[in-house]
C-alpha positions as CSV (number, residue, x, y, z in Angstrom):
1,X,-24.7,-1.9,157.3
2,X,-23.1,1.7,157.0
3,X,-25.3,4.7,156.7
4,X,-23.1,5.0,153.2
5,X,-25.2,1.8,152.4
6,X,-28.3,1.8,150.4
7,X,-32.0,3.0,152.0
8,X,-35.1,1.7,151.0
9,X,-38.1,2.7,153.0
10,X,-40.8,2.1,151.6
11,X,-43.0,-1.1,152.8
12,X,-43.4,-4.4,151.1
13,X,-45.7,-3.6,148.3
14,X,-45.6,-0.4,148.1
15,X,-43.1,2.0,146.0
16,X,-42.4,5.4,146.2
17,X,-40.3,5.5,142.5
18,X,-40.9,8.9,140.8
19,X,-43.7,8.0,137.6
20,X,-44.0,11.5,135.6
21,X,-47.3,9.7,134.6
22,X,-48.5,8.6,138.2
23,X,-51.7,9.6,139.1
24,X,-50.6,11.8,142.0
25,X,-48.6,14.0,139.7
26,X,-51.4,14.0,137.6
27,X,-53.9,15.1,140.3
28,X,-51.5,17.8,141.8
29,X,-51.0,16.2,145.0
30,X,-47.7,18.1,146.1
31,X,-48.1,19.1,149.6
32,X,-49.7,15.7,151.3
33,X,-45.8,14.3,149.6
34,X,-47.2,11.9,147.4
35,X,-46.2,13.7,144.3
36,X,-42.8,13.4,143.3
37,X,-41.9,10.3,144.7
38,X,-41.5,12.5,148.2
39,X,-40.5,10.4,151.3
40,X,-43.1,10.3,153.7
41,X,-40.4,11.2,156.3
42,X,-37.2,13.0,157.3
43,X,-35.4,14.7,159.7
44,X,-32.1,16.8,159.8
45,X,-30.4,14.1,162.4
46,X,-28.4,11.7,160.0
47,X,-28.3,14.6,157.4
48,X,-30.5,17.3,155.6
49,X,-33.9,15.3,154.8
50,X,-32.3,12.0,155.7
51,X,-34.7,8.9,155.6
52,X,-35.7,7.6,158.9
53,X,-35.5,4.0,159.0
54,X,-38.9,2.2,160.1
55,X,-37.1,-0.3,162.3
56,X,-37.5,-3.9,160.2
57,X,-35.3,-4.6,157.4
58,X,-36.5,-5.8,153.8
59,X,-37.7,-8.5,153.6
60,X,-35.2,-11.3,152.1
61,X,-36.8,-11.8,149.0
62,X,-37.2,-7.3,148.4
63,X,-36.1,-6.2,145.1
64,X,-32.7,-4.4,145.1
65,X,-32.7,-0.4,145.0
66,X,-32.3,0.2,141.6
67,X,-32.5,4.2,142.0
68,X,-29.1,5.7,140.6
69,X,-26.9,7.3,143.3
70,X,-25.2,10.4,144.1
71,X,-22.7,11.1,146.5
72,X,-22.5,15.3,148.2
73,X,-19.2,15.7,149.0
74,X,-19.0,18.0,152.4
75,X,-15.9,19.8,153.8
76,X,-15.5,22.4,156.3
77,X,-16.4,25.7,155.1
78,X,-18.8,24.7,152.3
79,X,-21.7,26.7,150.8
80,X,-24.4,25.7,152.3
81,X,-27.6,27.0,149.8
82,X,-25.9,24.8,147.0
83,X,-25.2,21.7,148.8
84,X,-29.1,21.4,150.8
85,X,-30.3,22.4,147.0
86,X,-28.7,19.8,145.6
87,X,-29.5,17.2,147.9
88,X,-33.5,18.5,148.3
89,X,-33.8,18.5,144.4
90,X,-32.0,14.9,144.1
91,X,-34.2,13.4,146.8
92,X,-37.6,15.0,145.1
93,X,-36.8,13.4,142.2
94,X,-36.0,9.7,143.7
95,X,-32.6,9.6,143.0
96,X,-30.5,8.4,146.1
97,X,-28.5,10.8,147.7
98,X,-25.9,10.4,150.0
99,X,-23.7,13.5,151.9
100,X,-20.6,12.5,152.1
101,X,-18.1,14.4,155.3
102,X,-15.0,15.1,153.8
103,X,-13.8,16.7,157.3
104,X,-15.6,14.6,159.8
105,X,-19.6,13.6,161.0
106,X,-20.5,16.4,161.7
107,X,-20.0,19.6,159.3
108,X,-19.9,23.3,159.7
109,X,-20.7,25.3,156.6
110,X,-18.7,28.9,155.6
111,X,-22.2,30.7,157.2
112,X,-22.2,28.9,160.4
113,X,-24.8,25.9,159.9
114,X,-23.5,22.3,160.5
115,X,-25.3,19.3,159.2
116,X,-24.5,15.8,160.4
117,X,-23.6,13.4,157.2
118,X,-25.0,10.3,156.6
119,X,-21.3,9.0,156.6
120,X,-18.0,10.0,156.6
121,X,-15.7,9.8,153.5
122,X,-13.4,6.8,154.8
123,X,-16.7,4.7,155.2
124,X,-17.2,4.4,151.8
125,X,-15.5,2.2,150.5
126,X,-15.8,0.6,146.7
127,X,-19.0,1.3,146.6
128,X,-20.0,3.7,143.2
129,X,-21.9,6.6,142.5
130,X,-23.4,7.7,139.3
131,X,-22.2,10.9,140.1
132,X,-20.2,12.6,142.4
133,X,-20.9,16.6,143.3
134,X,-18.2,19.4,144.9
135,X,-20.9,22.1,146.6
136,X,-18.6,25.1,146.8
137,X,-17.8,27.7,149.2
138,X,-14.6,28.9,151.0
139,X,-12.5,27.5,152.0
140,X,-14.9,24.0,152.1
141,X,-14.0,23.9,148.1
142,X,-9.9,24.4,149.0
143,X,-10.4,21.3,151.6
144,X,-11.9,19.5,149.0
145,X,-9.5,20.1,146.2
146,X,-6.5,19.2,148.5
147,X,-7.4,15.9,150.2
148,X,-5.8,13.2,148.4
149,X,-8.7,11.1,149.2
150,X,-10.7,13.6,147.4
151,X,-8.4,13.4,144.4
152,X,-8.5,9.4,144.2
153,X,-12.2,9.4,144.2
154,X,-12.6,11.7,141.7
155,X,-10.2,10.2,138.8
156,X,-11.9,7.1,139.7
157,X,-14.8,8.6,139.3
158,X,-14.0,9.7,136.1
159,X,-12.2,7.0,134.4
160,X,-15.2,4.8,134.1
161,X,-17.3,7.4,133.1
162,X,-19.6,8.5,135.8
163,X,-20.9,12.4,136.2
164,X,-18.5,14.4,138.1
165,X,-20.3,17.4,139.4
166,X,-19.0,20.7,141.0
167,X,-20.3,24.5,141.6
168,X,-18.9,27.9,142.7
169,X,-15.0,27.1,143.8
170,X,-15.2,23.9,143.7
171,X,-14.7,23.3,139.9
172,X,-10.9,23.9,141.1
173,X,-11.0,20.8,142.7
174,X,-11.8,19.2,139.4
175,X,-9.2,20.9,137.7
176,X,-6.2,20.2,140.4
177,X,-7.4,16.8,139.5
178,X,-6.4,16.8,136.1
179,X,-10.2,16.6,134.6
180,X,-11.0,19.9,133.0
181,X,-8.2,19.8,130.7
182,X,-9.3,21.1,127.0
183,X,-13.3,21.1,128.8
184,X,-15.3,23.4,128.6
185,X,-16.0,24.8,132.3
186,X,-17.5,27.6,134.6
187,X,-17.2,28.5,138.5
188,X,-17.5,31.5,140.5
189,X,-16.2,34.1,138.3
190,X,-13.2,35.0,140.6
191,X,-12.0,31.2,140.3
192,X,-11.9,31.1,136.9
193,X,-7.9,31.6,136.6
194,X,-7.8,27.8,138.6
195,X,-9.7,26.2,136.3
196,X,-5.9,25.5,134.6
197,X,-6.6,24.5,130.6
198,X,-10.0,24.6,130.9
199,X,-11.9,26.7,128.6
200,X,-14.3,28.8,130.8
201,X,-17.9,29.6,129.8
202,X,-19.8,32.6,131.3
203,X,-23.0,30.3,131.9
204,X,-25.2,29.1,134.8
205,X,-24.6,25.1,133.8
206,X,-21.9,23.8,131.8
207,X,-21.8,20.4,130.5
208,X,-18.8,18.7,128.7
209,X,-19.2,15.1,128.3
210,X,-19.6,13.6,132.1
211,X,-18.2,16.5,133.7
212,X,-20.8,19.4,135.0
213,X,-19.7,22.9,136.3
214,X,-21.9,25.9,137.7
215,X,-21.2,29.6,138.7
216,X,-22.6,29.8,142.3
217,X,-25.4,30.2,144.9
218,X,-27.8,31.8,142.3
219,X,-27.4,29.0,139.9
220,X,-27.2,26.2,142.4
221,X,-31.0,24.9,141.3
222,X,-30.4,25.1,137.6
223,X,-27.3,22.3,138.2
224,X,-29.4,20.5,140.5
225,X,-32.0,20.2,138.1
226,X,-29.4,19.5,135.3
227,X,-28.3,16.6,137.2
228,X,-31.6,15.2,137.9
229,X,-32.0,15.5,133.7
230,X,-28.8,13.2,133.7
231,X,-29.7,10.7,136.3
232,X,-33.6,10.4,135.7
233,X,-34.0,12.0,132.5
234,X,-35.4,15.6,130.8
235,X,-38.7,14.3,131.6
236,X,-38.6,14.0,135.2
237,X,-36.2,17.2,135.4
238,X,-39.6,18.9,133.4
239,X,-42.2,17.4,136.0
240,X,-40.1,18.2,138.7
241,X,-39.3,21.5,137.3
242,X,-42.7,22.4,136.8
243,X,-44.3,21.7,140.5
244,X,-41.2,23.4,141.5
245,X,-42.6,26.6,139.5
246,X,-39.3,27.4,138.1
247,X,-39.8,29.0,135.3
């Protein structure tokens, strides 16, 4: 088992699946991390918040992790507020989230802070993601947009129909892969001429068909929480929303 595999921590008889209607959520309780289908533990060794395994496997007869799945796609020189927002707001809301190193292990963001994946690119393999997301950042995006591995991934991605998600610069990566032609898209505003025949949209989230875009850093919640809407549905983006207090 790769760490690219799936997790499941919680013990026999117990589930920690996100229920808008739960009693916990009902009675507020947030900070103990029994609201919001929180894990009960995490560390940054084996990546930002990444699930420390109790030691015993399932058992044989354990239901399979039906959760959907998302894979973070990390280069060197990525942003790093959008890609640890993204992965916190995925993982608060239950859906399995895996950071992917594009460059190696062990990854250096553009200001200096590395995180250690939970597996690198090549390990893989076949397995699908319900959606796939580019954090930005320079030149992390420009890494991402011209690995042919990269590429590969994301027309596969596309072709049978599962989200493809990028923010900042790293829209271009989607575009250099042939995906945001006639779409609507955005990015950081000084990408927007390689975003090719896309048509680009002076908003925080854009969404055109299975393809999300978003501007930057200051927007990087708003497309996390758009992709929770898409994987879990508006209600648990709401719930979630809400305990955040985003407005």
């Amino acid at each position: 088992m790769t760490r690219c595999d799936p997790i499941d921590n919680d013990p026999p008889g117990r589930s920690s699946r996100f229920d808008a209607a739960s009693p916990d959520l009902r009675a507020g309780n947030v900070s103990d991390g029994r609201a919001l289908g929180k894990r009960r533990c995490g560390c940054v060794a084996g990546g930002i918040l990444r699930r420390v395994r109790r030691g015993k496997e399932p058992p044989v007869n354990a239901k399979p992790d039906t959760r959907p799945a998302a894979a973070v796609l990390l280069a060197e020189g990525f942003e790093e507020i959008e890609a640890v927002t993204v992965v916190d707001v995925l993982r608060r809301a239950e859906v399995e989230t895996v950071i992917v190193g594009v460059t190696g292990e062990r990854v250096v963001g553009a200001h200096a802070i590395e995180i250690r994946a939970d597996c690198r690119l090549e390990e893989i393999g076949a397995r699908r993601f319900d959606a796939v997301v580019f954090p930005g950042g320079m030149p992390g995006a420009a890494r991402l947009r011209d690995d042919d591995r990269v590429r590969s991934l994301l027309v596969e991605q596309h072709d049978r129909g599962g989200i493809v998600a990028a923010i900042c610069a790293a829209p271009m990566a989607l575009a250099a892969a042939g995906l945001l032609e006639g779409r609507r898209a955005t990015c950081y505003p000084t990408f927007r001429d390689r975003l090719g025949s896309a048509r680009y949209a002076d908003e925080p989230v854009v969404e055109d068909g299975a393809v999300v875009t978003s501007r930057g850093p200051a927007t990087a919640l708003a497309f996390a929480l758009a992709l929770v809407a898409r994987l879990r549905g508006p209600e648990v983006r709401d719930e979630l929303a809400r305990r955040m207090l985003v407005d």
